[in-house]
DOVOBA-533064 format. One record per residue: x, y, z of N, C-alpha, C, O in turn; residue number from 1. Coordinates in Angstrom, 3 decimals. Layout:
// residues N
<<X,Y,Z>,<X,Y,Z>,<X,Y,Z>,<X,Y,Z>,NUM>
...
// end
This chain:
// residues 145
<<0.843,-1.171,0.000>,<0.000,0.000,0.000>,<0.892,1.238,0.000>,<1.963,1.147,0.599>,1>
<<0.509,2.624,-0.727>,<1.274,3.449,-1.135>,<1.073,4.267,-0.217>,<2.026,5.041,-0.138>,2>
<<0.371,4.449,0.442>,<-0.717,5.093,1.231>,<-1.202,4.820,2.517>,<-1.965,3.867,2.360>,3>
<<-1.180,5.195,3.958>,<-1.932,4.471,5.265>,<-2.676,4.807,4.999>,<-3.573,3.976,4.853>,4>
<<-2.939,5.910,4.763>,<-4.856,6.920,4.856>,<-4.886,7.702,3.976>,<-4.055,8.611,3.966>,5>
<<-6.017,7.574,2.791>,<-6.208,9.026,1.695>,<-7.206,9.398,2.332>,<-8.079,8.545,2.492>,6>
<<-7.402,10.584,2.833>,<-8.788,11.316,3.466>,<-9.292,12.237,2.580>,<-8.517,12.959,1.953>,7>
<<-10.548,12.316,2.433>,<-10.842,13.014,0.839>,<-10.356,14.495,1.156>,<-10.564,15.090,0.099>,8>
<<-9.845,15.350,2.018>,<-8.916,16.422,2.303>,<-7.683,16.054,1.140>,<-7.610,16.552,0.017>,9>
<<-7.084,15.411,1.518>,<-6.374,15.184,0.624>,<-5.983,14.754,-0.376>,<-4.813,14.896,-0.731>,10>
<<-7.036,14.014,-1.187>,<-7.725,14.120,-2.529>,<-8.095,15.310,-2.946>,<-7.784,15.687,-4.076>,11>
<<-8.866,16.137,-2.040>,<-9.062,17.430,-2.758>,<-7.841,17.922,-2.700>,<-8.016,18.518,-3.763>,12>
<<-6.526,18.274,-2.358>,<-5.532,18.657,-2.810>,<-4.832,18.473,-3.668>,<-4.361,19.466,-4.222>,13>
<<-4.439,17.041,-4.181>,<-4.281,16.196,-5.050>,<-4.446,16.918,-6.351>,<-3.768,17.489,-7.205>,14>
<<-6.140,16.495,-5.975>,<-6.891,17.077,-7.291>,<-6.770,18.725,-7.784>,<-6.524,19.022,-8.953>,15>
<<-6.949,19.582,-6.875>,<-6.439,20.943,-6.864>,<-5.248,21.189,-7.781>,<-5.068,21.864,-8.795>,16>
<<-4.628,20.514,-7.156>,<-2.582,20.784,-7.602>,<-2.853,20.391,-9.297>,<-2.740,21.224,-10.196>,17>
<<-3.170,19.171,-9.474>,<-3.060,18.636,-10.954>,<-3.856,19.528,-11.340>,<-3.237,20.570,-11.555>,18>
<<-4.993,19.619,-11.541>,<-6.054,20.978,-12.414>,<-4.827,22.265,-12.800>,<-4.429,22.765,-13.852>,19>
<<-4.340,22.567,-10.576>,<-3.820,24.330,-11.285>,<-2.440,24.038,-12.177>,<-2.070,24.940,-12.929>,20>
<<-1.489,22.513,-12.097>,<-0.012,22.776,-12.949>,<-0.260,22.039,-14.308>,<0.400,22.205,-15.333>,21>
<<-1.463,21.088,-14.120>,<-0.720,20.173,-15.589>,<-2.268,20.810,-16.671>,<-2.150,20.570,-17.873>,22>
<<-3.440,21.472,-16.282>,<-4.365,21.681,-17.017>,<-3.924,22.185,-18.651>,<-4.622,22.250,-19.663>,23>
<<-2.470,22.504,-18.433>,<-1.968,23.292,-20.066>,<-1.205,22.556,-20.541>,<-0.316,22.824,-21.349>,24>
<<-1.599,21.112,-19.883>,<-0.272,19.412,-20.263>,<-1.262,18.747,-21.259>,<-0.900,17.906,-22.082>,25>
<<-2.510,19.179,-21.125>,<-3.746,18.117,-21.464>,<-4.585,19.632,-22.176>,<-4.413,20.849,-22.099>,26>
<<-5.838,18.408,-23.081>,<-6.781,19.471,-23.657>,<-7.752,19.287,-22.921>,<-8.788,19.722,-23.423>,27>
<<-7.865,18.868,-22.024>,<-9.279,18.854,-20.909>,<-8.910,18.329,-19.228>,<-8.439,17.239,-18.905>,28>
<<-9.237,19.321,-18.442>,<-9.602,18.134,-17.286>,<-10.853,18.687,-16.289>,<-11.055,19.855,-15.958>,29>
<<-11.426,17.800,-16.012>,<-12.788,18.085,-15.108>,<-12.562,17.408,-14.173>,<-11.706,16.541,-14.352>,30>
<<-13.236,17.503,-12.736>,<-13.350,16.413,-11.913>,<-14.758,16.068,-11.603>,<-15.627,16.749,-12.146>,31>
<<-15.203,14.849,-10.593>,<-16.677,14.885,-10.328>,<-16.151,13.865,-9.261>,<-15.175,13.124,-9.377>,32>
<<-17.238,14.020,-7.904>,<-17.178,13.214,-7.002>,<-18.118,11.951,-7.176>,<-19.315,12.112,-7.415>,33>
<<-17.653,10.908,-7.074>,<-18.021,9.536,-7.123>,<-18.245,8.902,-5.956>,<-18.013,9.481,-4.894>,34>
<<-18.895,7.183,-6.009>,<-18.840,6.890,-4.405>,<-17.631,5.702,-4.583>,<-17.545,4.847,-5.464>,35>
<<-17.126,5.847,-3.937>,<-15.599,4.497,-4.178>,<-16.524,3.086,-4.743>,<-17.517,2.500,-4.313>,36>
<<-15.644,2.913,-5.896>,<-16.089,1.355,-6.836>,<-14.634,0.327,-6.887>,<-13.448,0.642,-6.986>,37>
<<-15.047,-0.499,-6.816>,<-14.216,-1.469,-6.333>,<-14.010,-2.160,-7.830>,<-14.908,-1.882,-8.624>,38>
<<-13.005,-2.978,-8.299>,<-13.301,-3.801,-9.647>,<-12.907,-4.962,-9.040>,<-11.852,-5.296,-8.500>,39>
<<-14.086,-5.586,-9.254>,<-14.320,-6.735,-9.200>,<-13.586,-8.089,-10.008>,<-14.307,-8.777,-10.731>,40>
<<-12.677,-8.304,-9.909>,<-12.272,-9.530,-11.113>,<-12.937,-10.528,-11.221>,<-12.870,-11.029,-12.343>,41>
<<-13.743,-11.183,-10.311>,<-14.170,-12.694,-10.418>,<-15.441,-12.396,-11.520>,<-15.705,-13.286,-12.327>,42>
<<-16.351,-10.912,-11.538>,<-16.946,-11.022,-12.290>,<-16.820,-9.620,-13.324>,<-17.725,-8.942,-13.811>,43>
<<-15.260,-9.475,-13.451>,<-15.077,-8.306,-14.193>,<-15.631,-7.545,-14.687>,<-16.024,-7.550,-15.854>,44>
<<-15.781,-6.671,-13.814>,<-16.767,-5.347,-13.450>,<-16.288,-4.564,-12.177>,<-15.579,-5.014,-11.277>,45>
<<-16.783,-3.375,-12.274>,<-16.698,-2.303,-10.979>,<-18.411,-3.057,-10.316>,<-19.490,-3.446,-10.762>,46>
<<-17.670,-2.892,-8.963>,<-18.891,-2.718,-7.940>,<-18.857,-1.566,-6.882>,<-17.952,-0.783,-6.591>,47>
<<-19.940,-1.687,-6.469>,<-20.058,-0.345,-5.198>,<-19.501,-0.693,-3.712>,<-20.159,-1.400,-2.949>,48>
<<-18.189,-0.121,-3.344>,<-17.708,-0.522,-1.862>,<-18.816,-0.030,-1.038>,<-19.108,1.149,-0.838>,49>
<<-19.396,-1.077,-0.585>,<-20.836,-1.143,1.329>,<-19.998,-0.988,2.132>,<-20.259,-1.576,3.182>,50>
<<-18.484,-0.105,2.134>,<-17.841,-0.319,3.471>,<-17.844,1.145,3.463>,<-18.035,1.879,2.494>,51>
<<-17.589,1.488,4.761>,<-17.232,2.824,5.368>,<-16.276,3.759,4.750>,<-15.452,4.332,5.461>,52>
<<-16.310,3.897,3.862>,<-15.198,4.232,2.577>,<-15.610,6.238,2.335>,<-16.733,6.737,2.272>,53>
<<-14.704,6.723,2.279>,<-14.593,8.020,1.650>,<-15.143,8.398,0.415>,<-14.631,7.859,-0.566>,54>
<<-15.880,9.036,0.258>,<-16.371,9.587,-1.476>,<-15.096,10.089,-2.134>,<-14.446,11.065,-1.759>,55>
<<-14.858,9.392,-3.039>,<-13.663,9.371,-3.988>,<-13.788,10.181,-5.521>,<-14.610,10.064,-6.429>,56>
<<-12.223,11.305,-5.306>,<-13.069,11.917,-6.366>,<-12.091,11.613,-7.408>,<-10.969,11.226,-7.084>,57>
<<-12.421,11.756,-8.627>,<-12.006,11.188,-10.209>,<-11.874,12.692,-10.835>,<-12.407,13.773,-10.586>,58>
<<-10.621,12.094,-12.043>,<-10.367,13.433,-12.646>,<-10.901,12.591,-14.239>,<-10.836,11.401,-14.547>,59>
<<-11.462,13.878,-15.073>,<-11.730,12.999,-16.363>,<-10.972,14.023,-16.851>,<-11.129,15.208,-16.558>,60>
<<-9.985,13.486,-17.742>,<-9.149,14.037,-18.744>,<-8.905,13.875,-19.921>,<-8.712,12.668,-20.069>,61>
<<-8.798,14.396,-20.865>,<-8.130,14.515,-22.200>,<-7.161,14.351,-22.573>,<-6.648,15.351,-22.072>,62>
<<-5.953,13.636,-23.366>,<-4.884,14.047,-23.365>,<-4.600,14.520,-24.500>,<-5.410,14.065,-25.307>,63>
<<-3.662,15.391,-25.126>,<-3.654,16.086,-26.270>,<-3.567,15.229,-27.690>,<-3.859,15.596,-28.828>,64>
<<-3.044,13.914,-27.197>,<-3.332,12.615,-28.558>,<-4.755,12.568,-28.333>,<-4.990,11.530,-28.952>,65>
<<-6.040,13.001,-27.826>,<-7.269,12.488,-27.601>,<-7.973,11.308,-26.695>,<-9.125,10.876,-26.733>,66>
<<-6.771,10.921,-25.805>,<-7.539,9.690,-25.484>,<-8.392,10.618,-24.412>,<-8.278,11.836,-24.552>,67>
<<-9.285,10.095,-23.291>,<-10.137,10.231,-22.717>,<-10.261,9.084,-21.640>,<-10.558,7.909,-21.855>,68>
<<-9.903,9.821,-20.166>,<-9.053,8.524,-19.433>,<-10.157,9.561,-18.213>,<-10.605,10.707,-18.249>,69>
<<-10.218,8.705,-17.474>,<-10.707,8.949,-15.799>,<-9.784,8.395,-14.429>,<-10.022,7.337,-13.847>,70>
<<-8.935,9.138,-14.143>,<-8.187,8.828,-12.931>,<-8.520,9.117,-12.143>,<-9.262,10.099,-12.129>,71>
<<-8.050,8.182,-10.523>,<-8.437,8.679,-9.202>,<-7.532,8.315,-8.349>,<-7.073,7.179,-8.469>,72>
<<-7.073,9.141,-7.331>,<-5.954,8.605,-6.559>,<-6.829,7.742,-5.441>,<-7.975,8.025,-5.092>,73>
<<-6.247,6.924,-5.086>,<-6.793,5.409,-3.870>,<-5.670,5.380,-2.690>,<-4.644,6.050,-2.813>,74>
<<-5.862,4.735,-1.768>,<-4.813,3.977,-0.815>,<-3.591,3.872,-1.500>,<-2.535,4.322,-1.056>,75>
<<-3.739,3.152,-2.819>,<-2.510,2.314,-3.563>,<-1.764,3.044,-4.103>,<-0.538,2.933,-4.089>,76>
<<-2.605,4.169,-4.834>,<-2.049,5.130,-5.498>,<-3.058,5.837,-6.850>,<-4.276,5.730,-6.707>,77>
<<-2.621,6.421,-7.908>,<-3.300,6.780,-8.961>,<-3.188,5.676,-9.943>,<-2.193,5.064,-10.330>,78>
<<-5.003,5.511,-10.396>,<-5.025,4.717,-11.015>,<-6.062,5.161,-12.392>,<-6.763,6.172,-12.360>,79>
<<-6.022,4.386,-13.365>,<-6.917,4.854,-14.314>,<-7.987,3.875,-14.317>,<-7.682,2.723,-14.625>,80>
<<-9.410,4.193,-13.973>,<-10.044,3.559,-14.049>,<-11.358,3.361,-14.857>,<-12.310,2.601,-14.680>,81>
<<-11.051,4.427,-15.933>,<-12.124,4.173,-17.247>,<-11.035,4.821,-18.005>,<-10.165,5.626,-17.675>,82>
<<-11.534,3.851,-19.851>,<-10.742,4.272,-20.546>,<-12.137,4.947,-21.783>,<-12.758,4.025,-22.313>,83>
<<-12.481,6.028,-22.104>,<-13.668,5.806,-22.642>,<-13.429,5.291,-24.215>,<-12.360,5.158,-24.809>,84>
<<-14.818,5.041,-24.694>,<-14.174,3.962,-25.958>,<-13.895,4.547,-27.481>,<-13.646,3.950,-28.529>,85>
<<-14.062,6.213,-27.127>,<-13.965,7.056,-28.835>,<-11.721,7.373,-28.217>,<-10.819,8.073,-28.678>,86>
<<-11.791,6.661,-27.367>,<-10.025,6.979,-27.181>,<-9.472,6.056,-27.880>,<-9.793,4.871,-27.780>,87>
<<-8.226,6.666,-28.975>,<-7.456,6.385,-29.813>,<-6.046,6.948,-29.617>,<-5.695,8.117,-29.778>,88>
<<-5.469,6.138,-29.324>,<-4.774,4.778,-29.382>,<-5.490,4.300,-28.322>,<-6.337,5.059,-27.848>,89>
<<-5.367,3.368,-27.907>,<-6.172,2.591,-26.504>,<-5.103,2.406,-26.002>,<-4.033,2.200,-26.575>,90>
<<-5.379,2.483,-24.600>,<-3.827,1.845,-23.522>,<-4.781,0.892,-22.628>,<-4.377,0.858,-21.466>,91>
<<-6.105,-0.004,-22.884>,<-6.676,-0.573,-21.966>,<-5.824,-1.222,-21.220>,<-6.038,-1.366,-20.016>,92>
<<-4.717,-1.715,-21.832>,<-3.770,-2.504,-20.479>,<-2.992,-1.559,-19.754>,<-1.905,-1.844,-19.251>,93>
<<-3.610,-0.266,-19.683>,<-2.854,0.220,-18.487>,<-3.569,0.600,-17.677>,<-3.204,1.448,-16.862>,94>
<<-4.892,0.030,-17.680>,<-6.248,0.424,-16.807>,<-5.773,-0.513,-15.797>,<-5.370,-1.634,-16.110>,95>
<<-5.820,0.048,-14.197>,<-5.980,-0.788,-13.152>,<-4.340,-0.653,-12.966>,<-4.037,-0.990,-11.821>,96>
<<-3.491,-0.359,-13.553>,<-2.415,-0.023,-13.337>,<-2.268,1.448,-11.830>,<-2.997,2.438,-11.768>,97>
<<-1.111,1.092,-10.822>,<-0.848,1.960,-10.002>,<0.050,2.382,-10.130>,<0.998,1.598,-10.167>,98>
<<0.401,4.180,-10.310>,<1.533,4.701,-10.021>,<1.361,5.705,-8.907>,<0.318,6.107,-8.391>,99>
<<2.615,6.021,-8.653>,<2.754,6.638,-7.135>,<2.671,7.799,-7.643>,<2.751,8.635,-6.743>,100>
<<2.531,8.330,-8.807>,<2.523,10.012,-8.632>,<1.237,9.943,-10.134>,<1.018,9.060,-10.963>,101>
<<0.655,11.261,-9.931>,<-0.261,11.347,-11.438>,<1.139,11.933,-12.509>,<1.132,11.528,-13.672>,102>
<<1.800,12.472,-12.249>,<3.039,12.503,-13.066>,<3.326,11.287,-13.865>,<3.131,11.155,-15.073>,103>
<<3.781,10.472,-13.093>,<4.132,9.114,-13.782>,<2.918,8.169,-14.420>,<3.039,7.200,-15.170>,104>
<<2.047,8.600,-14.030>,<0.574,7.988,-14.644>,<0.371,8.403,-16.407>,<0.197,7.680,-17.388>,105>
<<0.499,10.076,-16.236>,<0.255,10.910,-17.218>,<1.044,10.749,-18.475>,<0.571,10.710,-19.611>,106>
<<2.722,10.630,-18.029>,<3.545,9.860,-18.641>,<3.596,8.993,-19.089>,<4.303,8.805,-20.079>,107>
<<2.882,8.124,-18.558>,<2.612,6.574,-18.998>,<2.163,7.018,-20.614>,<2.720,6.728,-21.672>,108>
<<1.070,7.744,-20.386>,<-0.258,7.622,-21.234>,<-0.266,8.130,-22.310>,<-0.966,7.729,-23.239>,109>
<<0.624,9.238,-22.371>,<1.142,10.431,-23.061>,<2.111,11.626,-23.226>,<2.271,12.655,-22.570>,110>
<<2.944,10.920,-24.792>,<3.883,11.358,-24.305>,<4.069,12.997,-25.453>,<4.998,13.500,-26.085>,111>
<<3.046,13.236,-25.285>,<2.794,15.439,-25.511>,<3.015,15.703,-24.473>,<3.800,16.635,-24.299>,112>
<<2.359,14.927,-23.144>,<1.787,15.510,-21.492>,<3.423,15.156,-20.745>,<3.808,15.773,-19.751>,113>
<<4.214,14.119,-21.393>,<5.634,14.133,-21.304>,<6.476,15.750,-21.614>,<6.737,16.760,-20.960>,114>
<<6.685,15.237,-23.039>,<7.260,16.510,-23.977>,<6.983,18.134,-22.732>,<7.783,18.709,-21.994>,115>
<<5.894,18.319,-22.940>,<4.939,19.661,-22.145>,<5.506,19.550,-20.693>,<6.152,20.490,-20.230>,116>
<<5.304,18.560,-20.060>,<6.412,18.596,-18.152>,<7.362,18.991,-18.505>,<7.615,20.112,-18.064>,117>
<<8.192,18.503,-19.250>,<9.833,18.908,-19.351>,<10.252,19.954,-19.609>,<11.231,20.514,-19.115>,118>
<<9.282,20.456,-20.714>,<9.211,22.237,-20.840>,<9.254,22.753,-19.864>,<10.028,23.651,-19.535>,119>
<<8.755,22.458,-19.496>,<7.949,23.658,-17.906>,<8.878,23.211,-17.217>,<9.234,23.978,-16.322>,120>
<<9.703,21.747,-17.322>,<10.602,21.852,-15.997>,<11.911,22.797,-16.446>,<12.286,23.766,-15.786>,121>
<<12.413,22.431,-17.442>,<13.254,23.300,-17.865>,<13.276,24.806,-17.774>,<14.249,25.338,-17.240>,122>
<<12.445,25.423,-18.173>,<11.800,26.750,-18.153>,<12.237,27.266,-16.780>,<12.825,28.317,-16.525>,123>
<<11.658,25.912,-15.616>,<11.749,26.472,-14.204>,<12.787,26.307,-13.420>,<12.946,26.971,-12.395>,124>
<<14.007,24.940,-14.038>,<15.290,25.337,-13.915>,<15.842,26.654,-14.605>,<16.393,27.457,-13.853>,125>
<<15.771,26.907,-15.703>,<16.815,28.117,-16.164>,<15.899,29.901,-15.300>,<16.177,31.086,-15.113>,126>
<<15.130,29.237,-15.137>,<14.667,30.626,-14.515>,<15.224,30.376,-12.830>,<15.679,31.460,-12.464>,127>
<<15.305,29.682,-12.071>,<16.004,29.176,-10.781>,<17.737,29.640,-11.159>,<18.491,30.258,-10.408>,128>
<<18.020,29.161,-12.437>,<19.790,29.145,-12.732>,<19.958,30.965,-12.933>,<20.978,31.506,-12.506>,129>
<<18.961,31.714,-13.550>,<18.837,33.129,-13.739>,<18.727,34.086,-12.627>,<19.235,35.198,-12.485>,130>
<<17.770,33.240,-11.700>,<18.029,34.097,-10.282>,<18.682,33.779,-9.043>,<18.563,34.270,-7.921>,131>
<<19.246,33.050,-9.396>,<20.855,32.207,-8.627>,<21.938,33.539,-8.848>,<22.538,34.277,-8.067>,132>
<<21.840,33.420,-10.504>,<23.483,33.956,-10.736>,<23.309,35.450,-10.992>,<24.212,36.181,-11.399>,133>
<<21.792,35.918,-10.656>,<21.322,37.694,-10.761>,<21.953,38.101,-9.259>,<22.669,39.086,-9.077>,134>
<<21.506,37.055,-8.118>,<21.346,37.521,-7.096>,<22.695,37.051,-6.178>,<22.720,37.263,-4.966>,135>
<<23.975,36.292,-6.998>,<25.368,36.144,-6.543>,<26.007,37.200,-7.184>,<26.939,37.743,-6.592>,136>
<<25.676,37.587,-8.280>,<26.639,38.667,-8.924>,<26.508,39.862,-8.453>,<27.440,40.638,-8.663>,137>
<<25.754,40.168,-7.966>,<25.474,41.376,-7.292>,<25.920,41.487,-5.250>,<25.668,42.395,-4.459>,138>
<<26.638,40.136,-5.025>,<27.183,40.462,-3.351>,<28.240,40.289,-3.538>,<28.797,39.729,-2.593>,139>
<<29.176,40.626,-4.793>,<30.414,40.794,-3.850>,<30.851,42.212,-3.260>,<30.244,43.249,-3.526>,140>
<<32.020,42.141,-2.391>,<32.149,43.859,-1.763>,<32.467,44.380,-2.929>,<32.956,43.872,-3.938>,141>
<<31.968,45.985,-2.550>,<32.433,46.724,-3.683>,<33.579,47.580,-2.999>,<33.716,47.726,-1.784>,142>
<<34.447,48.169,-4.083>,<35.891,48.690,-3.481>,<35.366,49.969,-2.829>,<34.546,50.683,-3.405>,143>
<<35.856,50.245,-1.613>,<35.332,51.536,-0.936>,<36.883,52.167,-1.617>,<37.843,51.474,-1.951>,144>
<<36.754,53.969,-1.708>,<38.045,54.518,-1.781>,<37.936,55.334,-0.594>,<38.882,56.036,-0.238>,145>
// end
């Protein structure tokens, strides 16, 4: 387990964070609160958890190749748990798949929503490397006469 406790507090943060950094990684994302569904393998299908369980919330997203994926972070971690069926290319075998970050999920899935992180990480190193060497060049002593 990736996770002791997801408390939907912190799902709503989760969810918060991804909307405000990666919404310009993807051509869509919405969320909607759900009641936790369990997938069932013996009769492969989602069912409804009857246990004392947290309302679990799901992000439905776009990715800029078009697929159309529904993630939700769990105990385990982020998982994709609908793939809808006008999505092209299909990654159905990466449904039910857990990664520890929606980063590495997103990555998985798409790699524009790749390409697009790295930008932005880059961007936010050389702007870190710009005000590093603005704000060293300017302390050394200056010569008094």
């Amino acid at each position: 387990m990736l996770f002791k406790e997801v408390s939907g507090e912190t799902i709503q943060i989760e969810i918060r964070t991804f909307i405000k950094e990666y919404a310009s990684m993807v051509k869509r994302v919405t969320y909607e609160d759900t009641p936790t569904r369990l997938y069932d393998a013996d009769n492969n299908r989602d069912r409804k958890d009857d246990s004392k369980t947290p309302v679990t919330t799901a992000l439905n997203v776009e990715t800029l190749e078009g697929v159309f994926l529904t993630i939700k972070l769990s105990q385990k971690g982020w998982e994709i748990t609908r793939q809808d069926s006008r999505s092209l290319p299909t990654i159905s075998d990466k449904t039910y798949n857990v990664y520890e970050t929606s980063e590495s999920l997103m990555m998985d899935v798409s790699p524009s929503f790749m390409d697009k992180w790295n930008e932005h990480l880059m961007i936010s190193l050389n702007g870190l490397e710009n005000f590093n060497h603005d704000r060293f060049a300017g302390s050394g002593e200056e010569d008094e006469d």
